[in-house]
N, C-alpha and C positions, 0 to 999 in steps of 0.2 A: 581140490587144492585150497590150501587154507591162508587168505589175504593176510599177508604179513606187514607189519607199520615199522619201518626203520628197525629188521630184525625181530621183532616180535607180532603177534596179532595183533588186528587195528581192533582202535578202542570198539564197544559199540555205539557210542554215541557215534562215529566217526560211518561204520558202515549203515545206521539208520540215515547218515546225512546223505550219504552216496545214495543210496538204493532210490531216495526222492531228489536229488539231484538230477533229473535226467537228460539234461541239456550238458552234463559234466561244465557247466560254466562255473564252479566255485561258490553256488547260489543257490535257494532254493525261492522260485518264485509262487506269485500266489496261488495259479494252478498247481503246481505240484504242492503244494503247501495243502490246499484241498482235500487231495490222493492221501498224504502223509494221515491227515486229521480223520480221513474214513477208513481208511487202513488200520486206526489205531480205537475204530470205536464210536467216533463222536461223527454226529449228523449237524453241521450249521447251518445256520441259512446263510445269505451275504454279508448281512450287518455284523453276524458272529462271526466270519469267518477273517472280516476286513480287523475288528476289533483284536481278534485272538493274532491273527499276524503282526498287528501295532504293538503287540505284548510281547514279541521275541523281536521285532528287529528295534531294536533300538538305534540304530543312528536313523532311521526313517525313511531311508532308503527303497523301501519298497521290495528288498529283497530278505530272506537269511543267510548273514553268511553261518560258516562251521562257530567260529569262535560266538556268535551270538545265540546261535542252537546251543550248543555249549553250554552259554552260560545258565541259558534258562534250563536247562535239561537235570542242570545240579540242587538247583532247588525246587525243579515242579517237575508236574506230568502231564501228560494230555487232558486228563480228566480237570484238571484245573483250568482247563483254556474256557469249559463250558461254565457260564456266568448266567444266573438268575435274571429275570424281569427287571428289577432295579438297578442291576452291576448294570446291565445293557443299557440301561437308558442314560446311567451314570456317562457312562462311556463314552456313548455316542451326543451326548451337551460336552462332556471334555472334547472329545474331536472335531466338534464344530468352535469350540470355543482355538484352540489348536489354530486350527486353517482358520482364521477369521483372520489371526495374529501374524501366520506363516506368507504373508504377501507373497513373497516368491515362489511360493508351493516347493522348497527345497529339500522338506521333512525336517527342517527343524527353525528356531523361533532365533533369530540373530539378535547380538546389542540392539540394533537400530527400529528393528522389532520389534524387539521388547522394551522399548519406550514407550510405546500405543499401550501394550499391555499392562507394562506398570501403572501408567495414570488409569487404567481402566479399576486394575487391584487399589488404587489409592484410595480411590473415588467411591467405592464399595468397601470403603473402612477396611481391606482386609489384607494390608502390608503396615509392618510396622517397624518395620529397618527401611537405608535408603534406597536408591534405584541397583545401585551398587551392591549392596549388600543382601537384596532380594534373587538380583541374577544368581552371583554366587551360590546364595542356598538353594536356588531350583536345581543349576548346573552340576549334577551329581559326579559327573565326570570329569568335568571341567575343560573340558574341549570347547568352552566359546559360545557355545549354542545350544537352547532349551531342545530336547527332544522329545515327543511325545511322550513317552513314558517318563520323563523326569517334572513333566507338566503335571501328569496322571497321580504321582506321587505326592507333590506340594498340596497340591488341590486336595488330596486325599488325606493328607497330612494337616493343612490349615483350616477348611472350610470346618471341621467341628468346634475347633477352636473359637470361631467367630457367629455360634449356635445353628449351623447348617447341616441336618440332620442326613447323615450319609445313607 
């Protein structure tokens, strides 16, 4: 019998999100996120696997929802989630840099946050707009708050800028 989505067949991004869904809670967590990643080819260890999950959920949440699989599913593939010796190490200095910032452990970097942050970027020469004007251009979404992946961005975006060999 063939799953129908409002009258027609569900997308397949939509029944790749179900079939690792298995909790049906509207989520895919990091175990199933696991399953998903060896289902699909790719063997990580923890560091890759904590990393590659930071890269599809974006609000920080610790979970994916559909709309966040989604998103990343339109521009990438699994094969992209596996990162070199250098991306990994990149990565895991942004995630520590991340959480140093993230006091709350909320998954993401608030205003009040990111006032530590910013004198931290000041003081290392490597903002050259105001405090104001620095959130803004991290906040890609502009929900209020730095998410890791909008950190991963800037950083990846500036740091050559300022002769920091990526």
């Amino acid at each position: 019998m063939a799953n129908f989505y409002e009258g027609t067949l569900k997308p397949l991004s939509l029944r790749i999100f179900e079939k690792y869904d298995l909790d049906n809670s509207g989520y895919i967590t990091i175990s199933e996120f696991a399953h998903m990643i060896e289902d699909h080819g790719l063997q990580l260890n923890p560091t890759e696997l904590e990393l590659a999950m930071l890269t599809i959920d974006h609000d920080g949440n610790g979970r994916i929802s559909y709309d966040e699989f989604l998103s990343w599913k339109k521009t990438s593939s699994f094969q992209d989630l596996r990162l070199d010796d250098a991306a990994i190490q990149r990565r895991k200095t942004f995630l520590d840099i991340f959480r140093a910032y993230d006091s709350d452990n909320s998954g993401s970097i608030s205003p009040d946050e990111f006032v530590f942050l910013f004198e931290d970027l000041r003081a290392a020469e490597l903002v050259s707009h105001d405090q104001t004007l620095t959130f803004e251009d991290m906040d890609k979404d502009s929900d209020g708050a730095i998410e890791f992946n909008e950190l991963v961005f800037w950083l990846e975006k500036e740091l050559p800028k300022h002769g920091y060999i990526m």
